[in-house]
matplotlib code that plots the C-alpha trace (Angstrom):
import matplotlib.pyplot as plt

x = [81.7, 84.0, 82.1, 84.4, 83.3, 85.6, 85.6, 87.1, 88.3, 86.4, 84.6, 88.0, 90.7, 87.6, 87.3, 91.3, 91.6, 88.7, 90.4, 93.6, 92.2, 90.7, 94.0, 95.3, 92.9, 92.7, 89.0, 86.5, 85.0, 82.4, 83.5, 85.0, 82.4, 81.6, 79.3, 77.4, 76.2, 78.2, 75.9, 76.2, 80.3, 83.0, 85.6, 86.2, 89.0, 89.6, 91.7, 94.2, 92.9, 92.4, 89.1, 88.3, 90.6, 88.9, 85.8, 87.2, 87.9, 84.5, 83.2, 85.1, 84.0, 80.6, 81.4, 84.5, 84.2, 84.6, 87.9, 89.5, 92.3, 94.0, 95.0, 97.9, 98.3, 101.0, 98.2, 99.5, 97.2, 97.8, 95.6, 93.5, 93.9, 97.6, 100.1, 102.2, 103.1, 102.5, 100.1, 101.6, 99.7, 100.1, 99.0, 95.4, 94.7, 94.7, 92.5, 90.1, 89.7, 89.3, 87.1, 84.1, 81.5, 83.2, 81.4, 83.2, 80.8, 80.5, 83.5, 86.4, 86.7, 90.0, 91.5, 94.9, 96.3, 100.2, 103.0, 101.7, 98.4, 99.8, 102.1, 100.0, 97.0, 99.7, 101.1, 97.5, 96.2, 99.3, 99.1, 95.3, 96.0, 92.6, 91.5, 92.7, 93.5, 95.0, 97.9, 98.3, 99.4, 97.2, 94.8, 97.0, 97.2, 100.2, 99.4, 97.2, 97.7, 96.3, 96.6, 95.0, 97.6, 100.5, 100.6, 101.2, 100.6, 102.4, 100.3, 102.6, 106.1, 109.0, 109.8, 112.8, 111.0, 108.0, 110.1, 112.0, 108.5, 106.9, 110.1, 109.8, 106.6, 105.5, 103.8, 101.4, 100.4, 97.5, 95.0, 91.7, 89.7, 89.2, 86.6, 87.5, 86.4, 87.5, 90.8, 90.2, 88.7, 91.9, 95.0, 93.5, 96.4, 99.0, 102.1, 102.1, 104.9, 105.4, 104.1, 106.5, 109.7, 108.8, 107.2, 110.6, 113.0, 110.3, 111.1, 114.7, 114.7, 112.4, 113.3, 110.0, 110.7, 111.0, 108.8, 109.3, 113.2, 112.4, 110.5, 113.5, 116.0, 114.4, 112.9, 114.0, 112.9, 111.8, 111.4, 108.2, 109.3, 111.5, 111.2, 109.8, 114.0, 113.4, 113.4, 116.5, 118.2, 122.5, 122.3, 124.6, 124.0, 120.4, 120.3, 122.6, 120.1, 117.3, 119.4, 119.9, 116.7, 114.7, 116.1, 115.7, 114.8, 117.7, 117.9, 119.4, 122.6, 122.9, 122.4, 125.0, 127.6, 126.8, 127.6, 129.4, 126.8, 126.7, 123.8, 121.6, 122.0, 120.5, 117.6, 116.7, 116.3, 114.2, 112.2, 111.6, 110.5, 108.8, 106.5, 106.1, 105.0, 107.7, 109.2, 107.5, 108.8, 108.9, 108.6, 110.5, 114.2, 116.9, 119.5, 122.3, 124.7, 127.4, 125.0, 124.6, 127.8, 127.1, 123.7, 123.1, 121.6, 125.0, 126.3, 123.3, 124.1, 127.7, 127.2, 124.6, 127.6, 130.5, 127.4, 126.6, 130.8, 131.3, 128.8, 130.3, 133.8, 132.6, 130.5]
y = [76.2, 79.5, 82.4, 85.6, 88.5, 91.0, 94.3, 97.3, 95.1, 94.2, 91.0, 89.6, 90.2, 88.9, 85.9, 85.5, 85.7, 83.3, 80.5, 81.4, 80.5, 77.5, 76.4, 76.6, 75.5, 71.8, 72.0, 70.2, 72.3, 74.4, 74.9, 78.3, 80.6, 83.8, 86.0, 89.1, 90.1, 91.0, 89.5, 85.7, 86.1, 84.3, 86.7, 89.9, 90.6, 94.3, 96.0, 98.6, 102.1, 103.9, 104.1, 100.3, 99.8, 102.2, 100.3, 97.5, 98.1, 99.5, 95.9, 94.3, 96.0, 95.2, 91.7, 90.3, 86.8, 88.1, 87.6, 90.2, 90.1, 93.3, 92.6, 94.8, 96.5, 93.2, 90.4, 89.8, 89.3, 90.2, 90.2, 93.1, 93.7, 95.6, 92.7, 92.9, 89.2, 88.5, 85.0, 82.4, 79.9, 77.6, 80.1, 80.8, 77.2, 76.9, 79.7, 78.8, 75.3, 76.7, 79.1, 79.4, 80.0, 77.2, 74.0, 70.7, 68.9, 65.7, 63.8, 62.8, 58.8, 57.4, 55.0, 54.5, 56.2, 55.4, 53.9, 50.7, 51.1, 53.8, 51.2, 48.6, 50.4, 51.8, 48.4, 47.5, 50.8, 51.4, 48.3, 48.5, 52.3, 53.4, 56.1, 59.3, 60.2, 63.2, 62.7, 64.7, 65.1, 66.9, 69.6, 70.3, 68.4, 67.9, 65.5, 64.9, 60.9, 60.7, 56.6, 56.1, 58.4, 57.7, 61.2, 63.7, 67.4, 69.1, 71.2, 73.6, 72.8, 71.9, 68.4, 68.3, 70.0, 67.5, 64.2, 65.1, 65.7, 62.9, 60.8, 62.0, 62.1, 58.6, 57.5, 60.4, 60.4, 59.8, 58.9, 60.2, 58.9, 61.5, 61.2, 62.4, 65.9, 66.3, 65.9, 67.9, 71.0, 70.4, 70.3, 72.9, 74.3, 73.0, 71.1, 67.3, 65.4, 61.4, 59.7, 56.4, 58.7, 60.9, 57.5, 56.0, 59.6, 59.1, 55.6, 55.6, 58.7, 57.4, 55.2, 54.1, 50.3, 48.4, 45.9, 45.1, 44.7, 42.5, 40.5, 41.1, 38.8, 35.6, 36.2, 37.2, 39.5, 39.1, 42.2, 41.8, 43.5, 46.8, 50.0, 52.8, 54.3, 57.8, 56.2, 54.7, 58.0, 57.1, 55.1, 52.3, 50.1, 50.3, 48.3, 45.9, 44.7, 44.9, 42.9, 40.1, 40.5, 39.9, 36.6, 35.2, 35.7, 37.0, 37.8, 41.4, 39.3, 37.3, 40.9, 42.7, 39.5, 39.0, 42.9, 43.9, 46.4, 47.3, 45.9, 49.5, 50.4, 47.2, 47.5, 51.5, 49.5, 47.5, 49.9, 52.0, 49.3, 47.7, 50.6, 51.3, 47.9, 46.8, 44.3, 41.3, 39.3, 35.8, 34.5, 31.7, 32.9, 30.5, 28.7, 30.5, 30.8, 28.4, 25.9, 26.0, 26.1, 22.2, 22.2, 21.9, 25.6, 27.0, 26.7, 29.0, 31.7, 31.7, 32.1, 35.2, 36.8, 36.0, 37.7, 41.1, 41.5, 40.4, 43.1, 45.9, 45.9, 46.5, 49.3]
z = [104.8, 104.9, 103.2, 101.8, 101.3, 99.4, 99.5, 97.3, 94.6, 91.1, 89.9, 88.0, 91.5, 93.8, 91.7, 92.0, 95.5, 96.4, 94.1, 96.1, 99.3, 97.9, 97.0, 99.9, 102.4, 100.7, 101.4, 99.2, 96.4, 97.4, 101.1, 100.1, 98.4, 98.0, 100.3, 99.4, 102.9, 106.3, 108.3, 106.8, 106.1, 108.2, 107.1, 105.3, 103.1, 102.2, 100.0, 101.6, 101.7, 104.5, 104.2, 103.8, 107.1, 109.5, 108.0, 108.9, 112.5, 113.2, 111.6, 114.3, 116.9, 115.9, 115.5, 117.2, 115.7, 112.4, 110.5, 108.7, 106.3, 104.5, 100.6, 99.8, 96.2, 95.7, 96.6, 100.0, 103.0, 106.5, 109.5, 109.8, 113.5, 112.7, 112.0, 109.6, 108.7, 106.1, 105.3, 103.1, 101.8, 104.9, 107.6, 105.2, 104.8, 108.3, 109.5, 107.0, 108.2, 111.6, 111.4, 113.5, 111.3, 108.9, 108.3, 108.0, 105.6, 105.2, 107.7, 105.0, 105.0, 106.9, 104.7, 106.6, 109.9, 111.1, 109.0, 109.3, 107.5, 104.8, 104.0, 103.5, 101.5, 99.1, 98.2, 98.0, 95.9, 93.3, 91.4, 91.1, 89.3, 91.2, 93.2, 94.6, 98.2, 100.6, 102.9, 106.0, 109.1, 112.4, 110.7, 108.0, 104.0, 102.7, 99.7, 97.3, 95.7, 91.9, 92.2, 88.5, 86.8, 89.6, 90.3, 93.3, 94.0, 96.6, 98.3, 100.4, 100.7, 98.1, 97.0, 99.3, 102.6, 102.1, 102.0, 105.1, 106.8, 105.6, 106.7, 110.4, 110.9, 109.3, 112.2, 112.5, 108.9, 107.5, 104.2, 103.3, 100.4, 97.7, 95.1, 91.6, 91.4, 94.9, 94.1, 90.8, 92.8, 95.3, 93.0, 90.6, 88.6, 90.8, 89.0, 89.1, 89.7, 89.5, 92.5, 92.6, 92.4, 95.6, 97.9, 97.1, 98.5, 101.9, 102.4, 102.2, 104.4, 107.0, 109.9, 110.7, 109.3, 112.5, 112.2, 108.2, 109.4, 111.9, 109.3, 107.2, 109.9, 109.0, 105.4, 101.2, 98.9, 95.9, 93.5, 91.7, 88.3, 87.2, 89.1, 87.4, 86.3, 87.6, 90.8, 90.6, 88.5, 88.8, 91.5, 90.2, 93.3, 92.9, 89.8, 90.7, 93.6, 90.7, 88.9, 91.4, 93.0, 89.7, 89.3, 92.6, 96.2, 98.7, 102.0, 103.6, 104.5, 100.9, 98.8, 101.4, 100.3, 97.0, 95.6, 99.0, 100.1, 103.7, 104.9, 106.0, 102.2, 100.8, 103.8, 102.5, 99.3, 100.3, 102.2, 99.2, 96.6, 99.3, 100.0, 96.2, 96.0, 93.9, 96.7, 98.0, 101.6, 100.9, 104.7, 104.0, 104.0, 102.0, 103.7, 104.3, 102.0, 103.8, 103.8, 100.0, 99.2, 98.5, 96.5, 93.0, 93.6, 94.3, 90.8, 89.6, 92.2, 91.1, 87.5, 88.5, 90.4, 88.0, 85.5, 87.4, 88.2, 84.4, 83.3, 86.0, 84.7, 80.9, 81.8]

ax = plt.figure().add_subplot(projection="3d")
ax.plot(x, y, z, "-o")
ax.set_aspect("equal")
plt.show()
């Protein structure tokens, strides 16, 4: 537990501040509170006034393990030991998760560590529409998952900043289970923005997909039903694969022929409606398509082409 005590401010600015710095430490509700005595604080945040700083330094002379921040007459914080750097959001959650006098609580429950494991509890979790989770990456949250209401809330960086990290850093991701009010106490009156819409920018971004590709050699796809649209926005080859993927099971190589893709854009695809849990592997991959060329099956594909070229040149 971090416990702030403010100083020089009134009741209404102290109760700002300390839901500020619950915001953005991501710490469970109640492991930020407010102190009333010196003695039993983990840090000390002053207003700026000469007299409050000189205050101050005598403090931590007193007591060198005591952290002391400086709020300007703007709301900003800086260090009390003379920096002038300001803290964003990012540098005060994590100080106050690593504060010395703080207290962990109760260990947070690992639901999924790695690419791997994320992957496979999302395709598990989203089509259930339960629970609520935090993704992160070291000491530091980055996510919170609203699975009942297919949801996210950014918790530091923009939308744009966030996918790119979340793309490089796949492997060394992880998922904590969040109960309700948790999660509640966590996103407070941060924005929330569709889940399924930001899991499909990180997959076809990431590069992390080596072993579902190498599943991908030797097995089809079948898309399970419609992406959410937002997802797919103007991406014109995007629904064409929906298209043909709906009605049947087709391999990387039969998809890349069929609507003269390359091949790497049909597999980010695939990686994205995959990971949404819109895409199922069917492990046993079709012949190829020289080898139907002769079956009764062959007709059927046909038409389906002649059908989504038909369609593209009244569009």
């Amino acid at each position: 537990m971090a416990r702030v005590l403010v100083v020089g401010t009134d009741l209404q600015g102290e109760q700002a501040l300390l839901q500020r710095l619950r915001l953005a430490s991501a710490l469970p509700e109640g492991q930020v509170c407010r102190s009333q005595d010196l003695d039993d604080c983990d840090l000390l945040v002053i207003r700026d006034t000469p007299a409050l700083r000189n205050a101050a330094l005598r403090m931590r002379q007193q007591r060198p393990r005591l952290h002391c921040w400086i709020e300007d007459t703007g709301g900003q914080l800086r260090e009390g030991h003379g920096c002038q750097d300001v803290l964003d959001d990012g540098a005060i959650g994590r100080a106050l998760r690593g504060m010395q006098g703080s207290s962990p609580g109760p260990a947070p429950i690992r639901l999924a560590d790695g690419a791997h494991a994320i992957t496979r509890l999302l395709r598990e979790r989203l089509p259930l529409r339960q629970g609520h989770a935090l993704l992160g990456e070291g000491d530091q949250p980055l996510l919170l998952l609203d699975l009942q209401q297919d949801q996210a809330v950014l918790l530091e960086e923009s939308a744009s900043a966030l996918v790119e990290r979340l793309a490089q850093g796949f492997e060394h991701l992880y998922l904590d289970a969040l109960t309700a009010t948790q999660y509640q106490a966590l996103a407070g009156n941060r924005a929330r923005q569709p889940l399924r819409p930001l899991l499909w920018q990180w997959a076809q971004r990431s590069r992390h997909w080596q072993a579902l590709d190498e599943r991908l050699r030797s097995a089809a796809v079948k898309l399970l039903r419609w992406p959410d649209f937002r997802v797919l926005g103007h991406d014109h080859d995007g629904f064409r694969l929906c298209s043909l993927l709906l009605k049947r099971a087709c391999t990387v190589e039969e998809c890349a022929t069929l609507l003269e893709l390359p091949p790497a854009a049909v597999r980010d695809f695939i990686h994205a409606a995959y990971l949404c849990g819109y895409a199922q592997v069917v492990n046993t991959a079709p012949a190829p398509l020289a080898a139907r060329a002769g079956s009764p099956d062959h007709g059927l594909l046909a038409r389906l082409w002649r059908s989504l070229r038909g369609s593209e040149r009244h569009a």
